[in-house]
C-alpha positions in Angstrom: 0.0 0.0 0.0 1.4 3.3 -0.9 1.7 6.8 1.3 -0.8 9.1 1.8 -1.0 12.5 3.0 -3.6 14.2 5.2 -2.6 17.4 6.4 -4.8 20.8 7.0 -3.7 24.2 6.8 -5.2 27.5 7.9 -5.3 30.8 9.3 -8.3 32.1 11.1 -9.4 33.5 14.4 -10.3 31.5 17.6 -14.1 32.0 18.3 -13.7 31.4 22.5 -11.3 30.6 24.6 -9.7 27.2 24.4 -11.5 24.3 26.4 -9.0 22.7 28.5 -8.8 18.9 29.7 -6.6 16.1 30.6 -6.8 12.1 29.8 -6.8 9.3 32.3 -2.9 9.4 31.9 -2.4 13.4 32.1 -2.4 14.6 29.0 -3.8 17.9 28.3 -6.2 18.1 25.2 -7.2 21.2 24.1 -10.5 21.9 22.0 -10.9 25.3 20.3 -13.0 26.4 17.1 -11.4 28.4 14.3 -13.3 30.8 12.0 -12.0 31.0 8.0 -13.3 33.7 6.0 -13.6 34.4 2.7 -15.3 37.5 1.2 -16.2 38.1 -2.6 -18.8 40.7 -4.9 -22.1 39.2 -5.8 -22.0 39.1 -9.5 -25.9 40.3 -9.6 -25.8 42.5 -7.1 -22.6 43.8 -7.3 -22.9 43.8 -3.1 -20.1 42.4 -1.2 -20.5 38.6 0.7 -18.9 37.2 2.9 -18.9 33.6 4.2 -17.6 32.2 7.3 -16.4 28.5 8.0 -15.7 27.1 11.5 -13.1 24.4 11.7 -12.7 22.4 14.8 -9.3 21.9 16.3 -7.7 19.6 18.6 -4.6 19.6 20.4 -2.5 17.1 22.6 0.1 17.4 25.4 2.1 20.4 25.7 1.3 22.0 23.1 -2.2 21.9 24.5 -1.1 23.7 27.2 0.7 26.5 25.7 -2.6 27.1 23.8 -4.9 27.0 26.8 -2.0 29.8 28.4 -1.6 31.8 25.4 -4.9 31.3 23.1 -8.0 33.0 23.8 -11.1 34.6 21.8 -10.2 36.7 19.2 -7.0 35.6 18.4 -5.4 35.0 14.7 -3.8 31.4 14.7 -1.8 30.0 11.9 -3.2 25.7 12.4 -1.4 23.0 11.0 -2.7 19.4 11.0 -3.8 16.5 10.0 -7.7 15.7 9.5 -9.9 12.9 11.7 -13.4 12.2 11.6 -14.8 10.4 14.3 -18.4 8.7 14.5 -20.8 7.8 17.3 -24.4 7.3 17.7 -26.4 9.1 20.3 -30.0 9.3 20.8 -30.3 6.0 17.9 -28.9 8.8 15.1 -25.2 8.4 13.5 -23.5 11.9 14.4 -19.5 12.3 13.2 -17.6 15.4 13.2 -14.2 16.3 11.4 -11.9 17.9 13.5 -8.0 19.1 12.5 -5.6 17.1 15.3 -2.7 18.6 16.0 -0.5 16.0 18.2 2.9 14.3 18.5 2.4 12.6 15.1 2.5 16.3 13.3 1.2 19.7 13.3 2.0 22.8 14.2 0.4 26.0 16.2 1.6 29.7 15.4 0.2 32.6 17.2 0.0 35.2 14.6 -1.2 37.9 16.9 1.6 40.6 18.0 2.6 40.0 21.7 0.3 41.0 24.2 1.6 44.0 26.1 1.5 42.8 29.6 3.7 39.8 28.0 6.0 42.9 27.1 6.3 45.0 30.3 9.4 44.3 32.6 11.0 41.8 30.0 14.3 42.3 28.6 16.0 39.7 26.4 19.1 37.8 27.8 22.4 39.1 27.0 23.2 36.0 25.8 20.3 36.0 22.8 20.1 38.4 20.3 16.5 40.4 20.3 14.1 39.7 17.5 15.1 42.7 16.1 18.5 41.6 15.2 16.8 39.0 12.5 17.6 41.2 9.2 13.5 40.3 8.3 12.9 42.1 11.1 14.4 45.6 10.1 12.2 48.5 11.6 9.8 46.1 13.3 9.6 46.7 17.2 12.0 45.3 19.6 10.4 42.2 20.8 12.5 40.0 23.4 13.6 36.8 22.3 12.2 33.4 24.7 14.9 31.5 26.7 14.5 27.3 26.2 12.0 27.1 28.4 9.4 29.6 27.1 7.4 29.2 23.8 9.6 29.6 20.8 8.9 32.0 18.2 9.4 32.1 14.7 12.3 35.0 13.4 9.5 37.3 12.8 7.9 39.6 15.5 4.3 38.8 16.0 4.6 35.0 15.1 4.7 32.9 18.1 5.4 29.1 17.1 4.0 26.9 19.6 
């Protein structure tokens, strides 16, 4: 049998704040909903439309957590994954729902927000690690501190926090 390839990609904003659990064995799982829009002109009407899709997201372990910590209502997420539909019956009808898993197998989490400015106050980078603002692609962008290893890291740019 030959590879395949599931994987989902996109950038919307969170519609609440993430819902928060852990497994028998401790692991977090986060649950959060993801609005996509797209927006066009009627060709009749000439009147702009717009239509919004909701994508449901799930993440495991510590990733999870970051998400719970750093992720709330409102806020632009890039969402990498891989897609899963799971089945059940309830009440005698078949119910499934797809959702975009994002776990130890693959998948990635970027904040795409810029840094929220209590997350700013009192922080200055380490002496040893060079500010975000030393990244040539960053050039004019503001002075963000860069994350020790333990903290979330960050892509080079300002404003994209890779979880």
């Amino acid at each position: 049998m030959g590879q395949s390839l599931s994987k989902t990609m996109i950038i919307g904003n969170m519609g609440a704040d993430p819902e928060i659990r852990y497994t028998g064995g401790g692991t977090a799982v986060a649950r959060l909903s993801v609005a996509t829009s797209e927006s066009w002109k009627d060709k009749a009407t000439g009147q702009p439309v717009e239509r919004t899709e909701w994508h449901r997201v799930v993440v495991f372990g510590g990733l999870a957590e970051i998400v719970g910590k750093f992720g709330s209502k409102g806020s632009k997420v890039y969402v990498e994954g891989r897609n899963q539909t799971r089945d059940w019956v309830k009440d005698g009808q078949k119910r499934n729902v797809t959702e975009i898993i994002v776990d130890q197998r693959g998948g990635q989490i970027q904040f795409l927000d810029p840094r929220p400015v209590a997350a700013q106050q009192n922080s200055e980078p380490p002496a040893s690690q060079p500010s975000a603002q030393s990244h040539p692609a960053s050039a004019g962008m503001p002075d963000y501190p860069a994350f020790g290893d333990d903290d979330i890291p960050f892509s080079p740019l300002p404003g994209l926090y890779c979880i």
